[in-house]
C-alpha positions in Angstrom: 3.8 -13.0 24.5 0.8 -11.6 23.1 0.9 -11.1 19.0 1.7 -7.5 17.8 -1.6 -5.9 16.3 0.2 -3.8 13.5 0.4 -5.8 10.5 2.1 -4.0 7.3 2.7 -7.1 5.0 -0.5 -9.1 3.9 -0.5 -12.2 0.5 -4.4 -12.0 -0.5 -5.7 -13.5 -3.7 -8.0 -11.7 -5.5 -10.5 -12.0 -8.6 -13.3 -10.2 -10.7 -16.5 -12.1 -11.1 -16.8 -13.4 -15.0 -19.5 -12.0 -17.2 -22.5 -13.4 -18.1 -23.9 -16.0 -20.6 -26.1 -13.9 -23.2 -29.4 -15.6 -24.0 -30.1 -17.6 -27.1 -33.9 -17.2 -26.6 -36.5 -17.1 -29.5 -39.8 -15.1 -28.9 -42.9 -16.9 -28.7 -46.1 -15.2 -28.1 -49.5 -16.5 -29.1 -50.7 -14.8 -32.3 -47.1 -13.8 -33.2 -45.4 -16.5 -35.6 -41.6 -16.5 -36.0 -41.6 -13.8 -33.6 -37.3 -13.9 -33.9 -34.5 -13.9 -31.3 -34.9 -11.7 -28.2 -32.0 -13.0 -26.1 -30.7 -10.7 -23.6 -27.5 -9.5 -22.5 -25.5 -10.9 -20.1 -24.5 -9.1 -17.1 -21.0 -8.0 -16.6 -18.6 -9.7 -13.4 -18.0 -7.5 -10.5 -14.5 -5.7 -9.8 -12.3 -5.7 -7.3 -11.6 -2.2 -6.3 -8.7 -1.2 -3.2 -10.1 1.9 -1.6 -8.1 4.1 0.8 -9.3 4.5 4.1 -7.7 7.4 7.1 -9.6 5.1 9.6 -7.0 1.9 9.4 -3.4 2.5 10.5 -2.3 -1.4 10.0 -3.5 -4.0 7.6 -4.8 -6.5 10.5 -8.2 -6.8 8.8 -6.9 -8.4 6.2 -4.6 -10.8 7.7 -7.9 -13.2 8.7 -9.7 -12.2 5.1 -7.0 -13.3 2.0 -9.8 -14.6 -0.4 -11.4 -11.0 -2.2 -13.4 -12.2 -4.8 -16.7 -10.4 -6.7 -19.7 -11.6 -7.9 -20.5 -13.1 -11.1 -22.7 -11.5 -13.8 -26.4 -13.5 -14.2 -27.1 -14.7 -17.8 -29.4 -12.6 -20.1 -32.8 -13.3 -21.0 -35.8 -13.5 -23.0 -37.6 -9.9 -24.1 -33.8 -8.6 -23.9 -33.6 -8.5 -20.9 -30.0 -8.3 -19.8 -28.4 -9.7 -16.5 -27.5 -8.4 -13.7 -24.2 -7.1 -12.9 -21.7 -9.0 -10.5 -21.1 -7.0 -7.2 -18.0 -5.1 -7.0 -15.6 -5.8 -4.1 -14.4 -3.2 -2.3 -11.0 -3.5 -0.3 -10.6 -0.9 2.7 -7.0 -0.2 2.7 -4.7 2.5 5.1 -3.6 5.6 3.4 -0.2 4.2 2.5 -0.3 0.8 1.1 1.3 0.3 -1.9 0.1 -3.0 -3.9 3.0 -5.7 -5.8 2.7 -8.7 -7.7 2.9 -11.7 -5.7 4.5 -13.8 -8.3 6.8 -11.3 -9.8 7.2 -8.7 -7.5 6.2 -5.8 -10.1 4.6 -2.8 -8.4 0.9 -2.5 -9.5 -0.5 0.7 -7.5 -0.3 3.3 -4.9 -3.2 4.0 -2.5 -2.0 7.7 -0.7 -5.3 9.6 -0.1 -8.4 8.8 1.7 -11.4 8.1 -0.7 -9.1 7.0 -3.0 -10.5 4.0 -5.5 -8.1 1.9 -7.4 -9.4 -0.7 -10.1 -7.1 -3.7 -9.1 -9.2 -6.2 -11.3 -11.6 -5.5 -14.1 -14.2 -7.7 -14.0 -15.8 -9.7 -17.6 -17.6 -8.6 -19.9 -21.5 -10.1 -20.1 -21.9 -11.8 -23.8 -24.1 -10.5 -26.3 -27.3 -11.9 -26.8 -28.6 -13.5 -30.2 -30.9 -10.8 -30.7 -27.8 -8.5 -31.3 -27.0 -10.9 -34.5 -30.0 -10.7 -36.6 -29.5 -9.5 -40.0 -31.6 -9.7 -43.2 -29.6 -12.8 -44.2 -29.7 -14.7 -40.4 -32.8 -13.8 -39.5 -32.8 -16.5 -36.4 -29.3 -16.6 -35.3 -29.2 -19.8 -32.5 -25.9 -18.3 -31.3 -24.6 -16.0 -28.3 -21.5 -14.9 -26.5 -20.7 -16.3 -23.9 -19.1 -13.7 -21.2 -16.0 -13.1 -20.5 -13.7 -15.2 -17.7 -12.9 -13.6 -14.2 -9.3 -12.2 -13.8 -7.5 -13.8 -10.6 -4.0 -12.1 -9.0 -2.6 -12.8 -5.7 -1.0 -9.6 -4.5 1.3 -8.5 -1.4 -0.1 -5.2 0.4 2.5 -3.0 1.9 2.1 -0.6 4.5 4.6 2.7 4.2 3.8 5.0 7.0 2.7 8.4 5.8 4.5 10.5 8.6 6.1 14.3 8.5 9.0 13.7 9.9 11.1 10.6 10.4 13.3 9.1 13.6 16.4 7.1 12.2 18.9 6.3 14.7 21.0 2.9 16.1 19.6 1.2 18.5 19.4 3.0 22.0 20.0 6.5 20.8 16.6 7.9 22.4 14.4 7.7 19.5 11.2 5.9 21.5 12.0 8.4 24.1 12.0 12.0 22.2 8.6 10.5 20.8 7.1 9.8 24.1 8.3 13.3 25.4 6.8 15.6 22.4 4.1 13.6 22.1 1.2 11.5 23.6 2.7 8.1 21.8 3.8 5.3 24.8 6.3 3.3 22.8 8.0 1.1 25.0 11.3 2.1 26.4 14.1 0.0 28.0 18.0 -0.3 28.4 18.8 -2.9 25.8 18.3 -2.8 22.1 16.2 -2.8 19.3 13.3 -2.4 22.2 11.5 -1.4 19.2 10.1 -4.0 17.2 7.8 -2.0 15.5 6.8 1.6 13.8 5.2 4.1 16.2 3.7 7.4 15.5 3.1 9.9 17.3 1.0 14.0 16.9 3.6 16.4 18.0 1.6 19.7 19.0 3.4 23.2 18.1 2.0 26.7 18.6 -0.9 28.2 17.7 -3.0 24.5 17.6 -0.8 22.9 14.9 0.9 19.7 14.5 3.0 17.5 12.9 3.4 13.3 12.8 6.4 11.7 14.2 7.2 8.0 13.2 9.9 5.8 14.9 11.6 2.9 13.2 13.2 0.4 15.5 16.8 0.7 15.5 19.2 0.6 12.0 22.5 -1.0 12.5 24.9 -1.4 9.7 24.4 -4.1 6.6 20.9 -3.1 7.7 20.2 -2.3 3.9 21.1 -6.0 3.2 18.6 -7.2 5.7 20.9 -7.4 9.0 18.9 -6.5 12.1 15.2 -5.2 11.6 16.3 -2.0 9.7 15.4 -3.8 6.1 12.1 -4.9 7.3 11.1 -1.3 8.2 13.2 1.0 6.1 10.5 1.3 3.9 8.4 3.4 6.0 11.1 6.1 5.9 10.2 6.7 2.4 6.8 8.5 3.4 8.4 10.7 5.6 8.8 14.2 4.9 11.7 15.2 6.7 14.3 12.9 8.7 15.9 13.3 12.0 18.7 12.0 12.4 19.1 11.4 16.2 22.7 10.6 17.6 24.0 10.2 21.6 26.1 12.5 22.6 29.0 9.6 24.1 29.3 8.2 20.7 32.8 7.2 19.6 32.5 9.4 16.5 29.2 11.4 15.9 30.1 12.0 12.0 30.8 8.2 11.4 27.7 7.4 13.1 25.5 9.6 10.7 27.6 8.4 7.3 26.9 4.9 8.1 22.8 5.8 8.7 22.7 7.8 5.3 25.0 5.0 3.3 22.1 2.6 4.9 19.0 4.6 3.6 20.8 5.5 -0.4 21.8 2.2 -0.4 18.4 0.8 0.2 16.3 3.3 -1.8 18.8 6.1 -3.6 15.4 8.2 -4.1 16.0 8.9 0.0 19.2 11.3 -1.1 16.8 14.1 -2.1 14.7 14.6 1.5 15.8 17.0 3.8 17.5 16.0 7.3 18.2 17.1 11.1 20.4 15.7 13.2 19.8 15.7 16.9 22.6 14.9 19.4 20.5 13.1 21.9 22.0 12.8 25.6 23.3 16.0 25.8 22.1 17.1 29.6 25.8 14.8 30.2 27.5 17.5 28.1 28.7 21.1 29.4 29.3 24.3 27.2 32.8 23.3 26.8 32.2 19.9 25.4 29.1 21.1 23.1 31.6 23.3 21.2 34.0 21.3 20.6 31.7 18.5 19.5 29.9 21.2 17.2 33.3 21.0 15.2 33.3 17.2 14.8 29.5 17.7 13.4 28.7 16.7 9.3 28.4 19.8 7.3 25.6 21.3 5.5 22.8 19.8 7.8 21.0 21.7 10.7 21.9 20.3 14.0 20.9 20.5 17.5 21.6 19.2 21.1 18.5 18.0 22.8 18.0 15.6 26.3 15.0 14.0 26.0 14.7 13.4 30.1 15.9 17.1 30.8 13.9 18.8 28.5 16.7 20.6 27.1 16.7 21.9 23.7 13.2 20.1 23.0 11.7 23.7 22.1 14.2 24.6 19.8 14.4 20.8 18.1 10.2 21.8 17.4 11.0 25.1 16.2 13.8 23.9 13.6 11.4 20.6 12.4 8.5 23.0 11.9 10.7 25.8 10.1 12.3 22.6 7.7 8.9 21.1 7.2 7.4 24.4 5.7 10.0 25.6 3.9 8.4 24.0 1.1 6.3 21.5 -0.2 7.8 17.9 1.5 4.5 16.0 0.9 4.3 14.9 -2.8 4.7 11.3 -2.8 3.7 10.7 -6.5 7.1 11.3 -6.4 8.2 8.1 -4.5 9.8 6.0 -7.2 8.7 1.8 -6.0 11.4 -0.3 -6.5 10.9 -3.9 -7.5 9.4 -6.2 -4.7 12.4 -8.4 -3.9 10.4 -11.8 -2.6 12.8 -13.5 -0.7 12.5 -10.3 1.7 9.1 -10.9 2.6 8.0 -12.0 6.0 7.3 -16.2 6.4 4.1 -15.0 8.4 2.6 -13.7 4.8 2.7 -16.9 3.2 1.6 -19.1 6.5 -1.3 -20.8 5.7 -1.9 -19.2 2.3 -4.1 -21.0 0.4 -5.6 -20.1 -3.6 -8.5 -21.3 -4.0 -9.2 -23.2 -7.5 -11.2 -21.8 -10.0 -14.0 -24.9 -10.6 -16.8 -22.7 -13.3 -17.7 -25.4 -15.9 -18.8 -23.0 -18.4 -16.0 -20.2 -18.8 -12.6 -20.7 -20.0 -12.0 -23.1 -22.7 -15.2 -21.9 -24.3 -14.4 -18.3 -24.0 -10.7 -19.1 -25.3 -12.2 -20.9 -28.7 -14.8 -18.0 -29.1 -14.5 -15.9 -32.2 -15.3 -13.1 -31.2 -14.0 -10.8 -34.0 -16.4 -12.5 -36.5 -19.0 -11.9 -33.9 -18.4 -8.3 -34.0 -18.4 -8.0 -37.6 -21.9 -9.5 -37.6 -23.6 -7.0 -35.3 -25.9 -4.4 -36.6 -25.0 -1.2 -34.8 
């Protein structure tokens, strides 16, 4: 079976180029004696830099492209002349990626708008050259800084769909189905569960030329929070969404159980998920006559809109648009600075992140222990400014 193409968990390493040596140069010009120290600057190391991008939906280009490293600063020179500065790196990212520590788990950064530039590693410093030490009592300082070291972090890059509304269901409730009816989408659809194995979104048009996005999870079952089924793996993309809709068949045992043990799923895994507003949809309802409709209406949960829809009938698909787009605009649903990341737990991430994962080793002869004994407050003290 051919590999899926969406890819929302990627392990890359990542590091800043280090700064450059400055120059311990002495000028010497014919008919100028003791012409004094005119060592350049050293240039600083490039940064690494995530940058959001509305043109990537997955994080496939970066599954074949771990290793993100910049550029290291070039060594200053004589006449002051400074080095050159280390190319940045710049990682394209989807709208939606959130960034953790690899090693601790620690959330680092949020990339939600397109254009978006993130810092994710400063690069060094260039050292000072020896003409910046001069003074009237060390006239010919034979001394520089040497630059700063690169900063290395391995990361994991998490995709959380940005979506307006939500599908959260058990598996075989019609969710793939609804999306392919209100929408272009062709998620594939079959008689046995969790035919889902992956997110799909989907533009659902409304009057008057506007839209809204649709996402469906696969399937949640229960314990799904604790990572039974494939409901831990992608109830994180629920998060993004604006609005969820709830979508339950109509020939379930008992509809209200159904839809406590979906919401006990989503608190449990994030309790942030409480707040967002919800719709529940009895799916399979072309099976159900006036009769049975109101008494099931009676064994609905409280407080929550509701409405009976048949995804192969058409029937009530109008009136389900009507009540997401009234929901959706009631007010504003779309801050997610207000999306509270939880700690990265590691032992839930996918084995395929860390297959064939390799850091590379750090081999510059000149940086680190020499940087490390560097005094560079004394330095500092010495500098005429």
């Amino acid at each position: 079976m051919a590999e899926s193409n969406f890819v929302d968990y990627v392990k890359i390493y990542c590091r800043s180029g280090k700064g450059g040596r400055g120059s311990t140069h002495f000028r010497r010009e014919k008919y100028i004696p003791k012409g004094g120290p005119d060592g350049g600057d050293g240039g600083r190391g490039g940064h690494v830099f995530l940058r959001g991008n509305r043109n990537y939906w997955t994080l496939l280009h970066l599954k074949y492209e771990r290793h993100m490293m910049a550029t290291n600063g070039a060594s200053g020179t004589a006449k002051r002349s400074s080095g050159k500065d280390g190319e940045d790196r710049v990682v394209e990212v989807p709208c939606g990626t959130v960034v953790y520590d690899a090693e601790t788990g620690d959330f680092i950064c949020d990339v939600t708008e397109d254009g978006q530039e993130v810092m994710l590693l400063k690069g060094g410093r260039g050292g000072l050259g020896n003409w910046n030490f001069k003074t009237a009592t060390n006239q010919a300082p034979r001394y520089a800084q040497p630059g700063e070291p690169a900063q290395e972090k391995t990361v994991i890059l998490q995709l959380k769909l940005l979506a307006d509304v939500g599908l959260v269901g058990f598996p075989n409730a019609g969710k793939s189905t609804l999306l392919s009816v209100v929408s272009a989408a062709k998620p594939k659809i079959a008689n046995y569960p969790f035919t889902t194995l992956e997110p799909n979104l989907g533009i659902v048009p409304y009057r008057d030329n506007r839209s809204f996005v649709m996402a469906d999870i696969p399937g949640i079952i229960e314990g799904a929070s604790e990572g039974k089924g494939l409901g831990f793996r992608f109830l994180r993309h629920i998060e993004r969404n604006s609005l969820l809709l709830f979508m339950i068949p109509a020939d379930s045992n008992d509809i209200r159980k159904e839809y406590e043990i979906l919401h006990n799923e989503l608190v449990t895994y994030n309790s942030d998920l409480l707040g967002k507003s919800r719709v529940l949809a009895i799916t399979k309802s072309d099976m159900l006559d006036d009769e049975l409709e109101e008494a099931l209406k009676e064994e609905l949960p409280e407080d929550i809109p509701f409405v009976f829809i048949s995804s192969i009938t058409q029937k009530g698909i109008v009136e389900l648009k009507d009540l997401l787009w009234k929901e959706l605009n009631r007010e504003s649903f779309h801050e997610v600075e207000r999306i509270i990341h939880k700690k990265l737990d590691l032992s839930s991430v996918p084995l395929e992140v860390d297959d064939g994962f390799i850091v590379p080793v750090i081999d510059d002869e000149e940086v680190d222990e020499e940087y490390e004994e560097y005094d560079w407050e004394d330095d500092n003290e010495n500098i005429e400014k």
